[in-house]
SERO-4910 file (N, C-alpha, C, O; in steps of 0.05 Angstrom, whole numbers):
BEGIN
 pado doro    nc1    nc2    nc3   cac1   cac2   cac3    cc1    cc2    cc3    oc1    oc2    oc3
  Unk    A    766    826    -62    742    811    -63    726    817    -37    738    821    -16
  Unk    A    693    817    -38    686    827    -13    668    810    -14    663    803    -37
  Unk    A    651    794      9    636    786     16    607    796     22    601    805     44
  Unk    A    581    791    -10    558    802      3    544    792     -2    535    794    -25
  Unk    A    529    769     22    502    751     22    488    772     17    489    796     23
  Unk    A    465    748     -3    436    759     -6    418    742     12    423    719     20
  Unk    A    390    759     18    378    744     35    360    718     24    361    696     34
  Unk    A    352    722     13    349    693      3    356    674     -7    342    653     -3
  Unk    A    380    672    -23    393    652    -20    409    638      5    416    615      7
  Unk    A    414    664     27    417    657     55    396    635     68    400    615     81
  Unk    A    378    645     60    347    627     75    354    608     67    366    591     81
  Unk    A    346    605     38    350    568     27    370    561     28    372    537     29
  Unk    A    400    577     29    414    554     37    426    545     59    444    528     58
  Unk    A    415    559     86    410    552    110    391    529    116    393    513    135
  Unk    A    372    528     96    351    510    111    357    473     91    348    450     95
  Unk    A    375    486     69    386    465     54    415    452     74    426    430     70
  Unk    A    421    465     89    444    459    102    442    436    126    452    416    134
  Unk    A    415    460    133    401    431    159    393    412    152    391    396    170
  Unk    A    385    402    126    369    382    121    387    367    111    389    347    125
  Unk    A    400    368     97    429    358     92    442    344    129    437    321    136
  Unk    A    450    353    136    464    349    166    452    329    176    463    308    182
  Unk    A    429    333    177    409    323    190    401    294    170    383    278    177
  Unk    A    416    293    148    405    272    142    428    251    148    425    227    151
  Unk    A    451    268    148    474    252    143    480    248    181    502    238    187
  Unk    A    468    253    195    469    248    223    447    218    235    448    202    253
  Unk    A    431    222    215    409    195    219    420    174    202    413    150    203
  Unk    A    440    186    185    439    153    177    476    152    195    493    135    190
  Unk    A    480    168    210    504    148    228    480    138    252    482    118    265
  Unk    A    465    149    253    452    130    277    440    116    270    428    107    289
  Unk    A    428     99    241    423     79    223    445     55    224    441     31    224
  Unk    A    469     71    225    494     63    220    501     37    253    504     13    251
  Unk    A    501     50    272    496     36    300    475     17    301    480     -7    306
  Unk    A    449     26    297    436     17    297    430    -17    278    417    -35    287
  Unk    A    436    -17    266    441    -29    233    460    -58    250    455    -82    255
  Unk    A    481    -42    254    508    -59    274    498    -73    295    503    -97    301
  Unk    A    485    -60    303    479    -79    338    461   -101    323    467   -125    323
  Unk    A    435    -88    307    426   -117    293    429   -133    285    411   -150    286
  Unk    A    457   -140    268    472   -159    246    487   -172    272    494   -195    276
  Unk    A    490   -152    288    517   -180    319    490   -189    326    486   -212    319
  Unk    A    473   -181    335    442   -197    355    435   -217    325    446   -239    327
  Unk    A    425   -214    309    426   -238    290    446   -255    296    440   -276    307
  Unk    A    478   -250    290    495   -271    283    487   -273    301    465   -262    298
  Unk    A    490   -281    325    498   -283    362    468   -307    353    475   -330    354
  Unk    A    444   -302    348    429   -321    344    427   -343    327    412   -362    333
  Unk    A    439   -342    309    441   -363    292    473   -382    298    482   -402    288
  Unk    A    480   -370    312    504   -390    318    507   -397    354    525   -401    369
  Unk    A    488   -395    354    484   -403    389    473   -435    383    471   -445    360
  Unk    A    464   -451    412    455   -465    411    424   -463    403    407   -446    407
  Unk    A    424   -490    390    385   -495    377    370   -498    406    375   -510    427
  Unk    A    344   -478    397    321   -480    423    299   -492    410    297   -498    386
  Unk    A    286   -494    425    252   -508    422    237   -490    394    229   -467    396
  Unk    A    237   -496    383    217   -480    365    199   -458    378    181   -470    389
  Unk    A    195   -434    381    171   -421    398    144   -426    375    143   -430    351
  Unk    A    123   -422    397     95   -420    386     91   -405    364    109   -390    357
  Unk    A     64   -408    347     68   -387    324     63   -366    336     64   -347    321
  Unk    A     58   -361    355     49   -333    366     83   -313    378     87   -293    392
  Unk    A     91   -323    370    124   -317    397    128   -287    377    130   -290    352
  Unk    A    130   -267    387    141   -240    369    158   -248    345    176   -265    347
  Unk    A    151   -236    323    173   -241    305    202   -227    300    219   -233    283
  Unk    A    203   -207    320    228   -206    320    245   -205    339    268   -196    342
  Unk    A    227   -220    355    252   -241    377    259   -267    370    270   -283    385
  Unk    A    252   -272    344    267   -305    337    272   -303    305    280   -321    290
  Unk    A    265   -279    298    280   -276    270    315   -284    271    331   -272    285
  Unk    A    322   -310    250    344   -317    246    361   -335    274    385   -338    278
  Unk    A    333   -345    291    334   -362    318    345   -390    306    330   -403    290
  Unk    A    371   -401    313    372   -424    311    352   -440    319    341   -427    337
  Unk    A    340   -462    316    324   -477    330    318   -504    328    329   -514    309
  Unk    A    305   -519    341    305   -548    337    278   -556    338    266   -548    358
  Unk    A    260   -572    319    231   -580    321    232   -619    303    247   -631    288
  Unk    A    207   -624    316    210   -655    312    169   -649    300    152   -634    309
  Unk    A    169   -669    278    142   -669    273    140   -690    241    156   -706    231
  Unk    A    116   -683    234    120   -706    213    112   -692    184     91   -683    177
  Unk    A    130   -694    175    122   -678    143     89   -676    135     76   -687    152
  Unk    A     78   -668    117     58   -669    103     60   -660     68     51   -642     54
  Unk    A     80   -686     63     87   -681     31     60   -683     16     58   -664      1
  Unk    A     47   -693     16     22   -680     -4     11   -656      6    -12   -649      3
  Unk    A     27   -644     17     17   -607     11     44   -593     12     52   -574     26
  Unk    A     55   -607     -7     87   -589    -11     78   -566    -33     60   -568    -49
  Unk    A     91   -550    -31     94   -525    -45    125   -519    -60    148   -524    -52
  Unk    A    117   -507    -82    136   -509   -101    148   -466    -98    135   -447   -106
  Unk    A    168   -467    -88    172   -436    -99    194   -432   -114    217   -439   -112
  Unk    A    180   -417   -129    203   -408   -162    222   -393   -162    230   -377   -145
  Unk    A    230   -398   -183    252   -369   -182    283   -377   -158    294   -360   -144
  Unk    A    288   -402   -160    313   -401   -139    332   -419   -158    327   -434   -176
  Unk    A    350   -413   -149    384   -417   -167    395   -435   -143    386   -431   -121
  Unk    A    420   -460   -150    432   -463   -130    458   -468   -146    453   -487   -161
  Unk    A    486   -458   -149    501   -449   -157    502   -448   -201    512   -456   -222
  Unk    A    482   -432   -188    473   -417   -222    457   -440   -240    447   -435   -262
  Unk    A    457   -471   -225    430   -488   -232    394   -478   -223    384   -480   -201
  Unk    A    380   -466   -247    353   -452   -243    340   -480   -216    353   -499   -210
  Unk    A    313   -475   -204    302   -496   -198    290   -482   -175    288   -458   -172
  Unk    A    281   -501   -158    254   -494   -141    266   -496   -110    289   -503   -103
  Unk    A    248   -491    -96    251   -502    -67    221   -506    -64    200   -496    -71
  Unk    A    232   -533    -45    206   -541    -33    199   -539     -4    213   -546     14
  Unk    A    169   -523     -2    163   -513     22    145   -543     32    128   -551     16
  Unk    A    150   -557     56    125   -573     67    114   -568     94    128   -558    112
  Unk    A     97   -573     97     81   -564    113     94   -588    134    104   -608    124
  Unk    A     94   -583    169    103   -604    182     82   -605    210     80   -586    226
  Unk    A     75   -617    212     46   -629    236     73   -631    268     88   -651    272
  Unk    A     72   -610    280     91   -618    303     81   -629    323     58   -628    332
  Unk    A    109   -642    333     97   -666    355     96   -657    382     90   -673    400
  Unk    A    101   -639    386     99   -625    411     67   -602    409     66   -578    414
  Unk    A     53   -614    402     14   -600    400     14   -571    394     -5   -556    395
  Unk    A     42   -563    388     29   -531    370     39   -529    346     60   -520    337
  Unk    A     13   -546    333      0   -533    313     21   -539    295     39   -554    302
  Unk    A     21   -526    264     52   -539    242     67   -515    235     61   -492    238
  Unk    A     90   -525    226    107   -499    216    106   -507    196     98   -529    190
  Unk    A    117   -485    175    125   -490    148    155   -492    148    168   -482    166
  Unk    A    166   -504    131    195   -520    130    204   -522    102    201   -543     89
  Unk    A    220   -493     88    242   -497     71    261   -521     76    275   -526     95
  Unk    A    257   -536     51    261   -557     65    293   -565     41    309   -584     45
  Unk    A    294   -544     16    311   -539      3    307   -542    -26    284   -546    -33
  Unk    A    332   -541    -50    330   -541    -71    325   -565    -91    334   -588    -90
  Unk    A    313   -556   -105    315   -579   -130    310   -579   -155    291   -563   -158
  Unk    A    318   -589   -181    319   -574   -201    296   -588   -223    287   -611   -222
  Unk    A    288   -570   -240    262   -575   -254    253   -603   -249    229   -610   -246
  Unk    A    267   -613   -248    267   -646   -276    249   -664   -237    238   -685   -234
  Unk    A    254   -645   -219    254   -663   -198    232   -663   -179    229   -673   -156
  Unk    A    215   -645   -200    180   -630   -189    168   -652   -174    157   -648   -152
  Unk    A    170   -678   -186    147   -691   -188    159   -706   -172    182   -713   -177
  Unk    A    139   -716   -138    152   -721   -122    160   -756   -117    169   -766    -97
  Unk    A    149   -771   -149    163   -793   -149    185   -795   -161    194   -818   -166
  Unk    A    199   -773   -171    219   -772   -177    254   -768   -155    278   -770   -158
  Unk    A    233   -762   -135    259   -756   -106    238   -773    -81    233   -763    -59
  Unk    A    227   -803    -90    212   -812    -72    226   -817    -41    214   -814    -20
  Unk    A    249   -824    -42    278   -821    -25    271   -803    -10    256   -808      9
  Unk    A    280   -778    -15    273   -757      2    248   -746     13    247   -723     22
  Unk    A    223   -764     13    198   -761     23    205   -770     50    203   -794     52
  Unk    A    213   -760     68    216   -778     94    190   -784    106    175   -764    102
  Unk    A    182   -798    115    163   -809    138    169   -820    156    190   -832    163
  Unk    A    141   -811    168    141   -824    204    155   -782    216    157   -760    205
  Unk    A    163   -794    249    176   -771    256    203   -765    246    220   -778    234
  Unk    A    202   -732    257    238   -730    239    243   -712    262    225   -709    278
  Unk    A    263   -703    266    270   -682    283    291   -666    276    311   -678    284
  Unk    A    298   -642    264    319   -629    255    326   -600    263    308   -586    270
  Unk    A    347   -592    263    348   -558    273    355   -544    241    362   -556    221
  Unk    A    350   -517    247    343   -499    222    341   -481    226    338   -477    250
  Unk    A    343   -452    206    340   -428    222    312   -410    218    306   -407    194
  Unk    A    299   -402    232    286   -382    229    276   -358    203    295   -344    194
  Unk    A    260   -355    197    257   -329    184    230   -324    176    212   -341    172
  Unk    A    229   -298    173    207   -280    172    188   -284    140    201   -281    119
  Unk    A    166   -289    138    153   -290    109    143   -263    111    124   -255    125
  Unk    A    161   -247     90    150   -223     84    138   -205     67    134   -181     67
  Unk    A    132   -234     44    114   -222     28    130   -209     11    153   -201     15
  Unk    A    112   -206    -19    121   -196    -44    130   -171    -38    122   -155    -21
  Unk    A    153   -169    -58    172   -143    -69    147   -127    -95    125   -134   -104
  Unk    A    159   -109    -99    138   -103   -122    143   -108   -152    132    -98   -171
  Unk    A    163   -127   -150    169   -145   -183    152   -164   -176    132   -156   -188
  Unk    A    145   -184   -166    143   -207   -163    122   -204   -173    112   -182   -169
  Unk    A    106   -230   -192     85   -233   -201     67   -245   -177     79   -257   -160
  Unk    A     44   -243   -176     29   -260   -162     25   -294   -155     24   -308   -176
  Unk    A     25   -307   -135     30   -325   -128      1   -348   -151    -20   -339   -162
  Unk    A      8   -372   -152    -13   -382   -172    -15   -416   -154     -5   -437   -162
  Unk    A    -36   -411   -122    -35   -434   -117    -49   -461   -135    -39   -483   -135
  Unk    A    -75   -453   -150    -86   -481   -175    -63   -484   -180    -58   -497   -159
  Unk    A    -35   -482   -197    -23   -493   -201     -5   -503   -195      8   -518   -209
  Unk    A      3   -493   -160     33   -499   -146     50   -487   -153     71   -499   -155
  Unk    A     48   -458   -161     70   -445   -161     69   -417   -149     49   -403   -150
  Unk    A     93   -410   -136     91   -393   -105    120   -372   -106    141   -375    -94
  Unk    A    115   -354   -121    143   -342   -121    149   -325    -94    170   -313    -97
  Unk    A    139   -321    -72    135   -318    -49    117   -336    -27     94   -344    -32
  Unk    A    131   -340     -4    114   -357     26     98   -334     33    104   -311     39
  Unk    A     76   -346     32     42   -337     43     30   -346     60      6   -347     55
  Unk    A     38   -355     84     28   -376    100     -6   -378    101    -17   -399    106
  Unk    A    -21   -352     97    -42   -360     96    -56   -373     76    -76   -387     77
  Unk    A    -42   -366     55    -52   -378     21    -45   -405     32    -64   -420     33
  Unk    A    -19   -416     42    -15   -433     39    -26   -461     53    -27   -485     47
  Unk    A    -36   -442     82    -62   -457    104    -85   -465     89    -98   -486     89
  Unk    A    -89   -443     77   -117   -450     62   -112   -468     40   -128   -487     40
  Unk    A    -95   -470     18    -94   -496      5    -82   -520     17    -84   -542      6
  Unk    A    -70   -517     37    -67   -549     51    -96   -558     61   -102   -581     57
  Unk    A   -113   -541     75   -135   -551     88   -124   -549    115   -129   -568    130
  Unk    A   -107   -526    126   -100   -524    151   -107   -501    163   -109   -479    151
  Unk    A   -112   -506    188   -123   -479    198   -107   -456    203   -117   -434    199
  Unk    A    -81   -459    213    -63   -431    207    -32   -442    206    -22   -461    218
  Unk    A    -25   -430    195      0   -425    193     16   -396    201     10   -372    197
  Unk    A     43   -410    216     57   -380    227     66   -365    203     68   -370    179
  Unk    A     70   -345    217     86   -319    194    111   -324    194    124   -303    191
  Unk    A    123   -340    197    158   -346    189    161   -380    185    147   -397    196
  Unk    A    183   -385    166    188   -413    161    214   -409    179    223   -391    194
  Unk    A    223   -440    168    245   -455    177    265   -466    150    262   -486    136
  Unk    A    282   -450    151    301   -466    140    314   -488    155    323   -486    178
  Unk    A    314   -510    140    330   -539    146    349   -540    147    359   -527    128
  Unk    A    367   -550    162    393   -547    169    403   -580    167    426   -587    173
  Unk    A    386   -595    160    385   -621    148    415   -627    135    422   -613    116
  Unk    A    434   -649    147    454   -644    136    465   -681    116    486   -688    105
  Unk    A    440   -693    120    436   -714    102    405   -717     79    385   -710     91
  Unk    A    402   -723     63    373   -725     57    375   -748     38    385   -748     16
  Unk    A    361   -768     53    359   -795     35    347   -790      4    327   -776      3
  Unk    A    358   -799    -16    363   -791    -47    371   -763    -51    362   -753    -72
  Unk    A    386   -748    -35    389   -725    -44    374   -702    -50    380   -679    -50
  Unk    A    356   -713    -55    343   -681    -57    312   -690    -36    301   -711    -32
  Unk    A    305   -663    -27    319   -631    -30    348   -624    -16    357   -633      5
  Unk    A    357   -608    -32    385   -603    -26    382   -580     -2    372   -558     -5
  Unk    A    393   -591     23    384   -566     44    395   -536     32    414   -531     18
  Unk    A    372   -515     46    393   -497     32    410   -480     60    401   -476     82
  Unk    A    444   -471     49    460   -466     71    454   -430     76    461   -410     63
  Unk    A    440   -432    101    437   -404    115    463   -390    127    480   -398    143
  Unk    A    461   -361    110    482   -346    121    468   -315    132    444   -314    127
  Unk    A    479   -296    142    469   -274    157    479   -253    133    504   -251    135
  Unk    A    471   -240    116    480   -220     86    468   -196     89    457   -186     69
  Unk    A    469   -181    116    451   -159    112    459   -133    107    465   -123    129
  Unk    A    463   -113     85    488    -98     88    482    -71    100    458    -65    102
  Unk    A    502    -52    110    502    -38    125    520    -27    106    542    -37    103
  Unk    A    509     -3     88    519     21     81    521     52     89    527     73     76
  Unk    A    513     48    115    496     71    123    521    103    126    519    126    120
  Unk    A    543     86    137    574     98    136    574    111    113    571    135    115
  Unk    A    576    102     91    576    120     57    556    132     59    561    156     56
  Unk    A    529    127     62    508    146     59    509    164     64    502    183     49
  Unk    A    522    168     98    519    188    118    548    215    106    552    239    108
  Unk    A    561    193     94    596    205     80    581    223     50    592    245     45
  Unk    A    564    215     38    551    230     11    535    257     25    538    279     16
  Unk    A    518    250     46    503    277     51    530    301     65    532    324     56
  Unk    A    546    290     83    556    304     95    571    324     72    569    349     71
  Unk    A    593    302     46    599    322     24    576    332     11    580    351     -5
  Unk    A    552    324     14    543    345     -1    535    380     13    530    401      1
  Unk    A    537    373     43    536    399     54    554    424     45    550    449     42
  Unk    A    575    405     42    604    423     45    610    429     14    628    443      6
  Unk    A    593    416      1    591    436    -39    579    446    -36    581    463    -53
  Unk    A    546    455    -13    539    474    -15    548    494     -2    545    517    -11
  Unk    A    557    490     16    576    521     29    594    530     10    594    553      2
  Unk    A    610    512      0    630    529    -25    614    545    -37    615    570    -39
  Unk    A    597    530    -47    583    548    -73    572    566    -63    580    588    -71
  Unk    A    552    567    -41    540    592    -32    571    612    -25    569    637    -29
  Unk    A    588    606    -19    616    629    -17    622    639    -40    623    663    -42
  Unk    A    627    622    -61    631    632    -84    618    652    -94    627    674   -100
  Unk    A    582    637    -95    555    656   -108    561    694   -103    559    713   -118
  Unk    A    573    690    -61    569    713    -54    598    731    -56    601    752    -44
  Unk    A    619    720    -72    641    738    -68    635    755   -105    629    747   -128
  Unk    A    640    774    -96    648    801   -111    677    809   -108    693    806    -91
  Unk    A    677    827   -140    698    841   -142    692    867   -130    671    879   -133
  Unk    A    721    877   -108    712    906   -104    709    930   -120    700    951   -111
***
């Protein structure tokens, strides 16, 4: 058997070789990368609760920030968002708007689940709290529709994504930040809304990814050996 490359399949599959390598080399540094972010998350959500920052504070220096804020609901501009399950019961969460008592301005406040029957908010009058409240909760980013999601329908109160500005503008408020608060609320007079329990789920496949390009380098070297062996 003798070995005789041709030149062009040499070219492409030299330049298939690098791109290959090269892909399977970015995603191990995806792979690090990916890691350090999921420990700096956990490391934040299980630290002690801080002050709420301003709506202005970077959003990704307090993405998934434990935190602590005191202010006073504004249940007549609760928001209803669809599309949430809480152990395979369909139903809603309710977003409210909260007037804070420390003069900046309101956050929005996942404030948790509840199921059809429980829309109507004299039906969970219990859980309307009034006056001040003060609770810790975690952080997160409103990032806006996926490209399934239908469009949000504020005339009618229904929100299958947080919009903070849609949602300023139908409260009659002047702004709202780009991230809510999940409630970490661990009583709620009549039960609902049922807080909902924040966990850190972010996955990191980048190891397999980087494991698929690398075999696929090494099927193309076979084959290009194969292509080029002859009988003498």
């Amino acid at each position: 058997m003798t070995f005789q490359p041709r030149f062009w399949p040499t070219v492409m599959t030299v330049l298939m070789l690098i791109a290959l390598l090269g892909l399977g080399t970015w995603q191990v540094q995806r792979y690090s990368w990916k890691s350090d972010l999921i420990a700096k998350l956990q490391s934040r959500s299980q630290a002690a609760a801080v002050a709420l920052p301003a709506a202005d504070a970077p959003h990704d220096e307090i993405e998934f920030q434990r935190v602590r804020v005191s202010g006073t609901f504004l249940h007549e501009h609760e928001f209803f968002l669809l599309g949430r399950s809480r152990r395979g019961s369909p139903g809603l969460h309710v977003i409210t708007p909260l007037r804070r008592s420390d003069g900046k301005g309101y956050a929005l406040i996942d404030r948790g689940w509840i199921p059809f029957d429980r829309r109507a908010p004299s039906s969970r009058a219990d859980g309307q709290v009034k006056g001040a409240v003060t609770f810790e909760g975690i952080v997160r980013i409103a990032r806006g529709p996926n490209m399934f999601m239908p469009e949000n329908d504020p005339t009618g109160n229904n929100w299958y994504f947080i919009d903070p500005a849609a949602m300023a503008s139908t409260a009659g408020i002047d702004t709202l930040p780009g991230y809510y608060v999940l409630s970490g609320a661990k009583e709620i007079p009549g039960s609902y809304p049922i807080p909902r329990q924040w966990r850190i789920d972010i996955r990191n496949d980048h190891v397999e990814y980087a494991i698929t390009w690398y075999l696929m380098a090494i099927i193309l070297v076979v084959i290009y050996v194969l292509y080029h062996r002859q009988k003498g």
